[in-house]
C-alpha positions as protocol buffer text, in pm:
chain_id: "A"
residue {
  index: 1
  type: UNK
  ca { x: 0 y: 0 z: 0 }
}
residue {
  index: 2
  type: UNK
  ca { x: 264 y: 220 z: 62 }
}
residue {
  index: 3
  type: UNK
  ca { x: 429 y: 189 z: -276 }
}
residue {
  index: 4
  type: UNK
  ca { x: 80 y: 225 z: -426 }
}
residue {
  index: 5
  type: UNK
  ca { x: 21 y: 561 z: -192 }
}
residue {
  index: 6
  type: UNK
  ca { x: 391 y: 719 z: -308 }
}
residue {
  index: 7
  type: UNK
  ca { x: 249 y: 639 z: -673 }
}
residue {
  index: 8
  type: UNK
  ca { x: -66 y: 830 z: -671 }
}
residue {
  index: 9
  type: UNK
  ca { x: 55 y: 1164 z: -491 }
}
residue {
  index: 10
  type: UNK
  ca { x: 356 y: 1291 z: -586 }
}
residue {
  index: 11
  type: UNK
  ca { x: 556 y: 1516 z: -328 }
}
residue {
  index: 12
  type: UNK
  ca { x: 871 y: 1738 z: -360 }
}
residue {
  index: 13
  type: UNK
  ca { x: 987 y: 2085 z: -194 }
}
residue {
  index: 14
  type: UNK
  ca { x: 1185 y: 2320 z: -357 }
}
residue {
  index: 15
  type: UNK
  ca { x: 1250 y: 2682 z: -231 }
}
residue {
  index: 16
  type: UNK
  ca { x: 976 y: 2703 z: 55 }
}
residue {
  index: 17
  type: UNK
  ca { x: 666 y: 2522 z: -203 }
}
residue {
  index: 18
  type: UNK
  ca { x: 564 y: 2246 z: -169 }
}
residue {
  index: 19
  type: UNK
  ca { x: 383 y: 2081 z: -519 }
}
residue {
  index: 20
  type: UNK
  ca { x: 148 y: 1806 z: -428 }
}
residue {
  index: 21
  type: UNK
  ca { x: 36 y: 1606 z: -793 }
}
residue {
  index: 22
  type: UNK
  ca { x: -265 y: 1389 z: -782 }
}
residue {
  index: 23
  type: UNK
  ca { x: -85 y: 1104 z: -1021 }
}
residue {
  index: 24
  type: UNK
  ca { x: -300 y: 885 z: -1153 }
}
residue {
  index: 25
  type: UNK
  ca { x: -389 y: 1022 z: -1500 }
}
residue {
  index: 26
  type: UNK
  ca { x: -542 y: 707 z: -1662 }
}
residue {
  index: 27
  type: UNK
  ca { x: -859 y: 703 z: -1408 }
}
residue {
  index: 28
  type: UNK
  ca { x: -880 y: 1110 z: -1446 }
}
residue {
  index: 29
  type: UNK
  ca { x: -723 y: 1135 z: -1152 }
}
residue {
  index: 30
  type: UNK
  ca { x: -1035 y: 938 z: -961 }
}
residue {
  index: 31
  type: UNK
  ca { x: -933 y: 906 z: -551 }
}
residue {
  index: 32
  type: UNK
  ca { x: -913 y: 561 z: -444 }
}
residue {
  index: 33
  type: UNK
  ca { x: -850 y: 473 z: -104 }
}
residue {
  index: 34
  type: UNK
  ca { x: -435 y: 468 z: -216 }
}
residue {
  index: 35
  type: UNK
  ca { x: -484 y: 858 z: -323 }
}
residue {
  index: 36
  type: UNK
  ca { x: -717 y: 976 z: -45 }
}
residue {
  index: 37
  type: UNK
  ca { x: -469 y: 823 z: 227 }
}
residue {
  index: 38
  type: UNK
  ca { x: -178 y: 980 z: 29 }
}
residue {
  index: 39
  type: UNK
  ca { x: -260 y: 1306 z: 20 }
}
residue {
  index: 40
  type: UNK
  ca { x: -443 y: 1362 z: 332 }
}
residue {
  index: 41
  type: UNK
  ca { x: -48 y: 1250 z: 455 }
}
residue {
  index: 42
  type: UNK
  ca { x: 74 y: 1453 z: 228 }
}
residue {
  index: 43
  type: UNK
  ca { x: -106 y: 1762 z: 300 }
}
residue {
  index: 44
  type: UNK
  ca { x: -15 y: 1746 z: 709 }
}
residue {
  index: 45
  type: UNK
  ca { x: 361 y: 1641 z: 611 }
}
residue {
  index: 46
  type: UNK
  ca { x: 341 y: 2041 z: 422 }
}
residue {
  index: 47
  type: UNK
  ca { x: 145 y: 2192 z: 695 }
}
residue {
  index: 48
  type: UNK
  ca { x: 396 y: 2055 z: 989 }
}
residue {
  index: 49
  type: UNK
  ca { x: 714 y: 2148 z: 788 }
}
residue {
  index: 50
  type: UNK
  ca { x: 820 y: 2485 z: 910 }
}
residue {
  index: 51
  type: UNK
  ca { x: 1022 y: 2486 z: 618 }
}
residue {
  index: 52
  type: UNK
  ca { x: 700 y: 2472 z: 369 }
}
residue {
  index: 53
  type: UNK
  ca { x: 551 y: 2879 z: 339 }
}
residue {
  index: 54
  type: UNK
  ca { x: 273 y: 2784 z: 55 }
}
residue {
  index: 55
  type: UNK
  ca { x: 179 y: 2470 z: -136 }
}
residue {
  index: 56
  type: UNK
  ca { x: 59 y: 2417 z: -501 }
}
residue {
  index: 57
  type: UNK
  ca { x: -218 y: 2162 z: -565 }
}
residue {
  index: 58
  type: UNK
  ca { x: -257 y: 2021 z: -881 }
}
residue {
  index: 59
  type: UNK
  ca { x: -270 y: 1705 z: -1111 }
}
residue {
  index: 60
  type: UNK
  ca { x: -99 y: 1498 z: -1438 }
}
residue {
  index: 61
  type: UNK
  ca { x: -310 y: 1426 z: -1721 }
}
residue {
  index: 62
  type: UNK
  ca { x: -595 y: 1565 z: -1865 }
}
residue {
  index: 63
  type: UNK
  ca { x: -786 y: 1619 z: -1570 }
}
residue {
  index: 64
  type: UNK
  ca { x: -739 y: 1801 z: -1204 }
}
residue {
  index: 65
  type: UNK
  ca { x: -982 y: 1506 z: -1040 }
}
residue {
  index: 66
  type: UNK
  ca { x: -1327 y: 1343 z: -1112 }
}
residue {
  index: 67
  type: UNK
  ca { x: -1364 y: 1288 z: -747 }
}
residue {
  index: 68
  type: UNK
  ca { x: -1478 y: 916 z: -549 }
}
residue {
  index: 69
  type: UNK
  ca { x: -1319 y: 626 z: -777 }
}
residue {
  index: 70
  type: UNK
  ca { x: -1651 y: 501 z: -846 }
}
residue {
  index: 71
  type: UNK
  ca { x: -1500 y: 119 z: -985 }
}
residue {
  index: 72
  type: UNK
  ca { x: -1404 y: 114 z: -589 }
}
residue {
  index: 73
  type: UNK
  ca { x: -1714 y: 278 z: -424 }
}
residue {
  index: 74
  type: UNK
  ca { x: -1913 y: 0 z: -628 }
}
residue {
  index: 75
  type: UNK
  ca { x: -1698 y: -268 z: -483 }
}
residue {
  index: 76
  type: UNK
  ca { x: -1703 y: -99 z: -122 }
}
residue {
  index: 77
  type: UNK
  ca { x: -2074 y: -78 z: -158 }
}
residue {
  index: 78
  type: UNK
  ca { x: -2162 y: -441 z: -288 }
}
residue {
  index: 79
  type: UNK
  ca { x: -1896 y: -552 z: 29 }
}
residue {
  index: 80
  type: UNK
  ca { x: -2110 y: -368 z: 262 }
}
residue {
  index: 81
  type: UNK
  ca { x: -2439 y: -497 z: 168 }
}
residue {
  index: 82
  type: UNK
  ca { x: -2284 y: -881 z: 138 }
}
residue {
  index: 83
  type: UNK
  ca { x: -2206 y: -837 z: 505 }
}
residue {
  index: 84
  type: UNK
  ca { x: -2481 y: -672 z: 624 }
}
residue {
  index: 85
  type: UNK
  ca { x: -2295 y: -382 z: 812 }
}
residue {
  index: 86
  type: UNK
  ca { x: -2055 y: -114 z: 792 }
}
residue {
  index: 87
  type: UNK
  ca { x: -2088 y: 213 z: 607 }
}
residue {
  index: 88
  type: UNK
  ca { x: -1969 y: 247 z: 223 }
}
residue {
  index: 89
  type: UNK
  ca { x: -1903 y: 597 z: 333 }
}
residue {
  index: 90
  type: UNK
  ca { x: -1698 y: 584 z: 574 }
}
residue {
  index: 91
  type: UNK
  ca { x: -1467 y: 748 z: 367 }
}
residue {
  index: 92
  type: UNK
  ca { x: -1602 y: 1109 z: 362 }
}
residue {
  index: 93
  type: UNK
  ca { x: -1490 y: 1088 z: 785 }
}
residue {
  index: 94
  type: UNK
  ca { x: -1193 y: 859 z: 735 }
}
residue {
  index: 95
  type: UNK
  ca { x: -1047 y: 1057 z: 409 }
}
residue {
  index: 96
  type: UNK
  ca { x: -1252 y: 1360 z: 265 }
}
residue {
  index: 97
  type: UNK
  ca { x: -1312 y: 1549 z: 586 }
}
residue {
  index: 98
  type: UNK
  ca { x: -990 y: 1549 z: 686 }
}
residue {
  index: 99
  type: UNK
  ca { x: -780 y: 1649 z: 390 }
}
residue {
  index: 100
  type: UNK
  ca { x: -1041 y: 1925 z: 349 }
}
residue {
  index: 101
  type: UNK
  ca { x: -939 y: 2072 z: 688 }
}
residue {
  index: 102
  type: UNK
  ca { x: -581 y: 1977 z: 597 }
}
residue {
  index: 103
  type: UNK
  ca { x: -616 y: 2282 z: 342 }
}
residue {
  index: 104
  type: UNK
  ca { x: -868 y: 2495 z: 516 }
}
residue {
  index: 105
  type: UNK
  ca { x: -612 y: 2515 z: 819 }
}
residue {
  index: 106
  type: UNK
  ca { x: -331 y: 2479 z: 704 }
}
residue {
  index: 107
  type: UNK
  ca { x: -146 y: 2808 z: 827 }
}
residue {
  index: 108
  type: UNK
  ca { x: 23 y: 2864 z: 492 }
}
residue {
  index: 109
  type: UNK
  ca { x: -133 y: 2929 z: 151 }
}
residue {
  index: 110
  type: UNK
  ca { x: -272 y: 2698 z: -90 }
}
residue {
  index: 111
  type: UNK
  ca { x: -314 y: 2703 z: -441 }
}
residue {
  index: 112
  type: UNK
  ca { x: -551 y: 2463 z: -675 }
}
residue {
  index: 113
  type: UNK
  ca { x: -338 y: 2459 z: -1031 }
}
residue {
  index: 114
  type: UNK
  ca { x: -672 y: 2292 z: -1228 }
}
residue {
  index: 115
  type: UNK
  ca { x: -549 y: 2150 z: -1510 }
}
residue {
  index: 116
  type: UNK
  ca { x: -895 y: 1955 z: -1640 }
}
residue {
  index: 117
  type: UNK
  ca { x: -1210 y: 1861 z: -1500 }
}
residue {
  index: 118
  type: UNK
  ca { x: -1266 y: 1887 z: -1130 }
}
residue {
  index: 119
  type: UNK
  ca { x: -1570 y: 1690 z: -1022 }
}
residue {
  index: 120
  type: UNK
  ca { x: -1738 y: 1556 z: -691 }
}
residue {
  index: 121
  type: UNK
  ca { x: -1474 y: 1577 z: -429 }
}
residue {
  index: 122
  type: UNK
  ca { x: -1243 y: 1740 z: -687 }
}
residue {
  index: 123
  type: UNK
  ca { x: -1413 y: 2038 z: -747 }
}
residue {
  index: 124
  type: UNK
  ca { x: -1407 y: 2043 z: -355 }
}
residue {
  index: 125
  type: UNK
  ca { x: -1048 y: 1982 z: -339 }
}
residue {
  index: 126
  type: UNK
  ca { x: -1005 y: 2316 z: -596 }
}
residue {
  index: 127
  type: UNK
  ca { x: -1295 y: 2509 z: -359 }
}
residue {
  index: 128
  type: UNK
  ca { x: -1102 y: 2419 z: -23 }
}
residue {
  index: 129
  type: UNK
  ca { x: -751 y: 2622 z: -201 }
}
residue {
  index: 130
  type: UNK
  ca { x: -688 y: 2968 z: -129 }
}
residue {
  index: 131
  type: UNK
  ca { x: -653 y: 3055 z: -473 }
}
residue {
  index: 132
  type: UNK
  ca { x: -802 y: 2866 z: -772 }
}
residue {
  index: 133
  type: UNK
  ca { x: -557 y: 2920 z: -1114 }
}
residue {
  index: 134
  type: UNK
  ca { x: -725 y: 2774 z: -1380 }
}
residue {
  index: 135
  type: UNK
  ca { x: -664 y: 2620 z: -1761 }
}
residue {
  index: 136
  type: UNK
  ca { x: -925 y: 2754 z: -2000 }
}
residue {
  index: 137
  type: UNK
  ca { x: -1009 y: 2408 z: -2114 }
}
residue {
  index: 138
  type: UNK
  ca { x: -1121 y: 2288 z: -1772 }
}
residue {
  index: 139
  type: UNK
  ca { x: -1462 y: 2281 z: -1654 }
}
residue {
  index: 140
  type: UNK
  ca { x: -1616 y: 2219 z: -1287 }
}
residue {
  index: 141
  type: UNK
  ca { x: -1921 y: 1969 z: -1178 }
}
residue {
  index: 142
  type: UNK
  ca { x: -2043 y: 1891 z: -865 }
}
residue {
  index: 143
  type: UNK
  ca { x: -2140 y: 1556 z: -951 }
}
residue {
  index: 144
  type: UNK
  ca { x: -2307 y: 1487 z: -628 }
}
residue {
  index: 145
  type: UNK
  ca { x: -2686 y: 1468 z: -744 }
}
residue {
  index: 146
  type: UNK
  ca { x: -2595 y: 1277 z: -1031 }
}
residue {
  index: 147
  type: UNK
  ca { x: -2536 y: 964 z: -833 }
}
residue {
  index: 148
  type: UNK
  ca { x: -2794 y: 1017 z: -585 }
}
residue {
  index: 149
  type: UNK
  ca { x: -2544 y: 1139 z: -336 }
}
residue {
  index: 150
  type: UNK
  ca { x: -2522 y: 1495 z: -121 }
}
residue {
  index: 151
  type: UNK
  ca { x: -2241 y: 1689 z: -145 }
}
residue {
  index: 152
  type: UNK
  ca { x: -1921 y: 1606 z: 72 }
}
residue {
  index: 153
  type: UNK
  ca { x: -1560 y: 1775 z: 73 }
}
residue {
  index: 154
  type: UNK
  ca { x: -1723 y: 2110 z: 208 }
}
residue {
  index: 155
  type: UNK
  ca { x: -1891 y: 2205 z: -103 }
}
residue {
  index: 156
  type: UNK
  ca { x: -2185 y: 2289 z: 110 }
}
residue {
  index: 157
  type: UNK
  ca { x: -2019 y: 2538 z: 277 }
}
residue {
  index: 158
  type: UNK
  ca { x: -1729 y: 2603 z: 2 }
}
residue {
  index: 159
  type: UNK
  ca { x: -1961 y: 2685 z: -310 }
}
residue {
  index: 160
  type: UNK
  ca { x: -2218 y: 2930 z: -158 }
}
residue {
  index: 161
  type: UNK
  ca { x: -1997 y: 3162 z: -1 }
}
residue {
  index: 162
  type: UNK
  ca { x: -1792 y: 3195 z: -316 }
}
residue {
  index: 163
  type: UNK
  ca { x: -2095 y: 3236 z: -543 }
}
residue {
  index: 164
  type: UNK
  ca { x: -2412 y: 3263 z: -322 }
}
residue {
  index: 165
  type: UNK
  ca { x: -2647 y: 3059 z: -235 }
}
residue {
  index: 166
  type: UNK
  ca { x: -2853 y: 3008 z: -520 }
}
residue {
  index: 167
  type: UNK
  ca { x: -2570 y: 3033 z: -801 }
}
residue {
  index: 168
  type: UNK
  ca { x: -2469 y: 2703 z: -587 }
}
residue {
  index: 169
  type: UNK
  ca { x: -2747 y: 2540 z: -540 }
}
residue {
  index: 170
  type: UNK
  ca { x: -2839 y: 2536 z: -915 }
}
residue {
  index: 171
  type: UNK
  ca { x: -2500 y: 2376 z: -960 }
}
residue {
  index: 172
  type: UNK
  ca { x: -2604 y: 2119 z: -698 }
}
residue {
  index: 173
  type: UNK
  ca { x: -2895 y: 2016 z: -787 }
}
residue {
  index: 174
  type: UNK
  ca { x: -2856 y: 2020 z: -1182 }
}
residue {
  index: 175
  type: UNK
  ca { x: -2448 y: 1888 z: -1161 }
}
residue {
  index: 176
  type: UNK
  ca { x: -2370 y: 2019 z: -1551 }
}
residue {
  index: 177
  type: UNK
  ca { x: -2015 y: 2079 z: -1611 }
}
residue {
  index: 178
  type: UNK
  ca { x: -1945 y: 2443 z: -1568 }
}
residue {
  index: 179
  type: UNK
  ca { x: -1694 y: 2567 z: -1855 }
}
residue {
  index: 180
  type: UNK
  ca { x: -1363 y: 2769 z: -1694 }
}
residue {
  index: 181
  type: UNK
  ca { x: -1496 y: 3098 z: -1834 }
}
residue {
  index: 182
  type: UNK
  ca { x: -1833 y: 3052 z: -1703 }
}
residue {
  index: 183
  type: UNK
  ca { x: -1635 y: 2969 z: -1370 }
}
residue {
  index: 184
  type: UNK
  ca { x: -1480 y: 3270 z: -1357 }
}
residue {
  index: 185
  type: UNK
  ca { x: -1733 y: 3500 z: -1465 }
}
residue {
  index: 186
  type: UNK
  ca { x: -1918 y: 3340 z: -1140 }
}
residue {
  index: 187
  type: UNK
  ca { x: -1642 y: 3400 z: -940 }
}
residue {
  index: 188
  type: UNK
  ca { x: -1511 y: 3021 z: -882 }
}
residue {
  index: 189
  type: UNK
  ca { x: -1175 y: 3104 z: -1058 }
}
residue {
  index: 190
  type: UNK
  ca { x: -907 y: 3380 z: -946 }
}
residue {
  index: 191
  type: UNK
  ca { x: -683 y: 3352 z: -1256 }
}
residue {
  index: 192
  type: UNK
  ca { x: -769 y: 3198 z: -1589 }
}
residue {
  index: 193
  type: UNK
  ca { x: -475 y: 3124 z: -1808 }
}
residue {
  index: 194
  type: UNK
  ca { x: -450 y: 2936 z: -2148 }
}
residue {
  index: 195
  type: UNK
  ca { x: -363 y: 2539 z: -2128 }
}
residue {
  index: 196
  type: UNK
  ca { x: -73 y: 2543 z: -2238 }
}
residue {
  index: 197
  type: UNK
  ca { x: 104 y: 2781 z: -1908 }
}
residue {
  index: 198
  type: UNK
  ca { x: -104 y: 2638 z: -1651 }
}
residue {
  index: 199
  type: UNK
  ca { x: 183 y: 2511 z: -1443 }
}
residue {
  index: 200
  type: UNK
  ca { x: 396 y: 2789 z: -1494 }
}
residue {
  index: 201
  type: UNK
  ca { x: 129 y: 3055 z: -1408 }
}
residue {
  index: 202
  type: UNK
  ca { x: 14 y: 2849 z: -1129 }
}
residue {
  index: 203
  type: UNK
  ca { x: 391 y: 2786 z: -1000 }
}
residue {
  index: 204
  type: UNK
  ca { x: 435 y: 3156 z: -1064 }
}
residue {
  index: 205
  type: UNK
  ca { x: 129 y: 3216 z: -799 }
}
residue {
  index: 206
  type: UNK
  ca { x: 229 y: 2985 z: -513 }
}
residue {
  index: 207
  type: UNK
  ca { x: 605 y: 3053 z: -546 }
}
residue {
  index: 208
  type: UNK
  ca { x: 505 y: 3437 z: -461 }
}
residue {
  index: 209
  type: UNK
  ca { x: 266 y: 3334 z: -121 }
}
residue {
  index: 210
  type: UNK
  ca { x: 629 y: 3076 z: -76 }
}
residue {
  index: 211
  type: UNK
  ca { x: 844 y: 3402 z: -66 }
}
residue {
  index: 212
  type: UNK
  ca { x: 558 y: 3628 z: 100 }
}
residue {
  index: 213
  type: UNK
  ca { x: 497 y: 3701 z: 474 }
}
residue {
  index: 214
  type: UNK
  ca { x: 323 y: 3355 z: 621 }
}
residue {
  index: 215
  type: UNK
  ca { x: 252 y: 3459 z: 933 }
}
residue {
  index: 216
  type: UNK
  ca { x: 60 y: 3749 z: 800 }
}
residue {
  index: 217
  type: UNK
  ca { x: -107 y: 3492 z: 538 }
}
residue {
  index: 218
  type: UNK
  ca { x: -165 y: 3228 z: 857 }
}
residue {
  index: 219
  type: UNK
  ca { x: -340 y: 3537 z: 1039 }
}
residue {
  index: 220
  type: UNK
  ca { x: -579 y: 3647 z: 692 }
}
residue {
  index: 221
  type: UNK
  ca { x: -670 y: 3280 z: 660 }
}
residue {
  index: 222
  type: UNK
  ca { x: -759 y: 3196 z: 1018 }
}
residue {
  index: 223
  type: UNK
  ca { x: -929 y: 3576 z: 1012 }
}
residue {
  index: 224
  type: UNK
  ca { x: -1126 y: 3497 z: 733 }
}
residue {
  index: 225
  type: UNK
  ca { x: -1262 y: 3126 z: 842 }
}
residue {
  index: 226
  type: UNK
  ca { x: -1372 y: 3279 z: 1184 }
}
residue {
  index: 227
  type: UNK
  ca { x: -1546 y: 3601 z: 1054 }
}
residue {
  index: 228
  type: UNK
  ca { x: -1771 y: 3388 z: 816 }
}
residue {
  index: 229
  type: UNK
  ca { x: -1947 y: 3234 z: 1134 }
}
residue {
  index: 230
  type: UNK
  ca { x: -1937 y: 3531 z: 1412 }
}
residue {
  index: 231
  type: UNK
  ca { x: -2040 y: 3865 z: 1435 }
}
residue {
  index: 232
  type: UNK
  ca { x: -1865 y: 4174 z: 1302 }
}
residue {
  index: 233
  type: UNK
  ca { x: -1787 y: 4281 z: 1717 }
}
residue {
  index: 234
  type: UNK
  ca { x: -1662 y: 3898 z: 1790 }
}
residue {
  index: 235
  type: UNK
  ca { x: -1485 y: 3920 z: 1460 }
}
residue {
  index: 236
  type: UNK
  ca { x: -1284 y: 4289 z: 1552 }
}
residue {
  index: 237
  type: UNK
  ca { x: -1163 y: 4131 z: 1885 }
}
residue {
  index: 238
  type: UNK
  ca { x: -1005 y: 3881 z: 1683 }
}
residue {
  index: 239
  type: UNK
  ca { x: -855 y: 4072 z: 1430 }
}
residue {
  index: 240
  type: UNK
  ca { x: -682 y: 4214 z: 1707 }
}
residue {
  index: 241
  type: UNK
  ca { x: -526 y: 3921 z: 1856 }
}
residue {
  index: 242
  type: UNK
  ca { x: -440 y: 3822 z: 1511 }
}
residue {
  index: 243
  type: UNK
  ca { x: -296 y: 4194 z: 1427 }
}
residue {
  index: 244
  type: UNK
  ca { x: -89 y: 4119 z: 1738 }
}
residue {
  index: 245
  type: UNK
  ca { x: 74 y: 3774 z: 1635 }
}
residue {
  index: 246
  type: UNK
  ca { x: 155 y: 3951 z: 1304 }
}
residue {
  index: 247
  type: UNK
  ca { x: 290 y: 4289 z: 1441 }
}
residue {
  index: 248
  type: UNK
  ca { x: 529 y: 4081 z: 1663 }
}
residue {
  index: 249
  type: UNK
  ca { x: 675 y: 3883 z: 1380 }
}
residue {
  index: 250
  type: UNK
  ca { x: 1047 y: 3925 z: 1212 }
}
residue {
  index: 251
  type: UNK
  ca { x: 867 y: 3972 z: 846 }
}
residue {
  index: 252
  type: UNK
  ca { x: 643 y: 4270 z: 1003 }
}
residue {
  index: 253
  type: UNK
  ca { x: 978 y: 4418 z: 1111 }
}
residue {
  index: 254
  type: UNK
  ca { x: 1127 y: 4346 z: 789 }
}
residue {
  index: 255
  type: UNK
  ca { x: 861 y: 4549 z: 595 }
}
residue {
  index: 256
  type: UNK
  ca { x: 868 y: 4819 z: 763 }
}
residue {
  index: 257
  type: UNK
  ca { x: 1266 y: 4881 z: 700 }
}
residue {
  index: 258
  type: UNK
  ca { x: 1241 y: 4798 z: 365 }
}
residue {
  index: 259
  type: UNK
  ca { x: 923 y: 5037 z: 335 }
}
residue {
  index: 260
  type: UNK
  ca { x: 1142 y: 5302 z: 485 }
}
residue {
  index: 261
  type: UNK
  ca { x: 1431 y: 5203 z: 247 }
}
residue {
  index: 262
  type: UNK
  ca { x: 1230 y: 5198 z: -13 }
}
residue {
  index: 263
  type: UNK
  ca { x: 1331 y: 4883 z: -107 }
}
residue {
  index: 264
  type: UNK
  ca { x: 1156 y: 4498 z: -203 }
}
residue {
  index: 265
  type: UNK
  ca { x: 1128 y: 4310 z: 150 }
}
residue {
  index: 266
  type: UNK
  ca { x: 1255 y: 3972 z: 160 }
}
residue {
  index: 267
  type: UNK
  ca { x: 1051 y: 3772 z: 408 }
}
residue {
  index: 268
  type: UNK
  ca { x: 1209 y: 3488 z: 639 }
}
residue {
  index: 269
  type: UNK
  ca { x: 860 y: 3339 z: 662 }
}
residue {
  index: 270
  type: UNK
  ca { x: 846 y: 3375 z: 1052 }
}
């Protein structure tokens, strides 16, 4: 399993990013139980290395990811009813849940390079980045409906506070694929870029958030995630602990001199 794992998500670091690949191009990039266990590891291995200041999400082939490997979930399913117990979907609390709050929490920024078709827990997996850069030739479903299913990898709570809630729950309940023009006309997509320089305009993206200030971009994140469920008085009090964890940091100080210099800041990342 472990070969399998190393197989499906490919890993490397280089010059504070970290590039996580969904690798398995002949099933569109489906998530087995091999890929799901992968990069959920994979995720918390970037958000525990100090050394890691952003990460870059994105895929080989043709597509970013068509979500659940249904060949599997069919298998999973038939096993479950043969033995009378257990719960085919176990997976959205063993797997799905957690590598969505892998990216959600991470204190660093995350990027979703889309290369094709994100579906199901795909399009999730692109919702749940910071920043979704985006080849014109991919397209978004949410799948869900279409096999009698809800929706899972947050894009309950994901989809309706990027587009509203009744942009998203058109796209729910009628799961047709969503060009990348119409995406970013509805405000899915932050850059769209021909096919051809997706990696390099996504690369180009997450290496500037790996150079940035991360404790500044760990503050806007958490800031962000706890305004969108308290009030605007709850919210100020924590903008100010946050301002305070930032003000006190070596990247804050090294602003400010270059700001005074009048020169580009280069950020330590702490």
């Amino acid at each position: 399993m472990a070969d399998e794992q190393a197989k499906t998500v490919l890993y490397d670091v280089s010059e504070g990013l970290a590039t996580i690949t969904l690798n398995r191009p002949d099933a569109m990039n489906a998530l087995n139980t091999a890929a799901k266990v992968a990069l959920r590891d994979a995720l918390r291995e970037a958000a525990a290395d100090t050394g890691v200041r952003a990460v870059l999400l994105t895929a080989t082939g043709r597509a970013f990811c068509v979500g659940q490997d249904l060949k599997e979930h069919v298998a999973t399913l038939a096993a479950t009813r043969e033995a009378g117990e257990g719960n085919a979907l176990s997976t959205v609390r063993e797997h799905y849940n957690p590598i969505v709050r892998a990216i959600t929490e991470m204190p660093k920024p995350v990027v979703a390079g889309v290369n094709g078709v994100a579906a199901g827990a795909g399009f999730g997996l692109a919702l749940a980045a910071d920043l979704r850069v985006v080849a014109d030739t991919a397209s978004f479903t949410t799948s869900f409906a279409g096999v009698a299913l809800t929706a899972d990898s947050g894009v309950s709570w994901t989809l309706p506070r990027l587009i509203g809630q009744s942009r998203a729950a058109e796209l729910l309940f009628f799961p047709d694929a969503v060009p990348a023009r119409k995406a970013y006309e509805l405000g899915i997509v932050n850059e769209l870029v021909p096919a051809a320089e997706l990696a390099a305009a996504a690369a180009r993206t997450a290496r500037r958030l790996a150079s940035g200030p991360t404790v500044a971009y760990s503050a806007l994140k958490e800031s962000m995630a706890y305004a969108a469920g308290h009030s605007l008085s709850e919210t100020l009090e924590k903008e100010d602990e946050l301002q305070t964890r930032a003000g006190a940091s070596a990247d804050h100080a090294i602003a400010v001199e270059a700001f005074l210099a009048k020169e580009k800041p280069v950020y330590l990342g702490r």
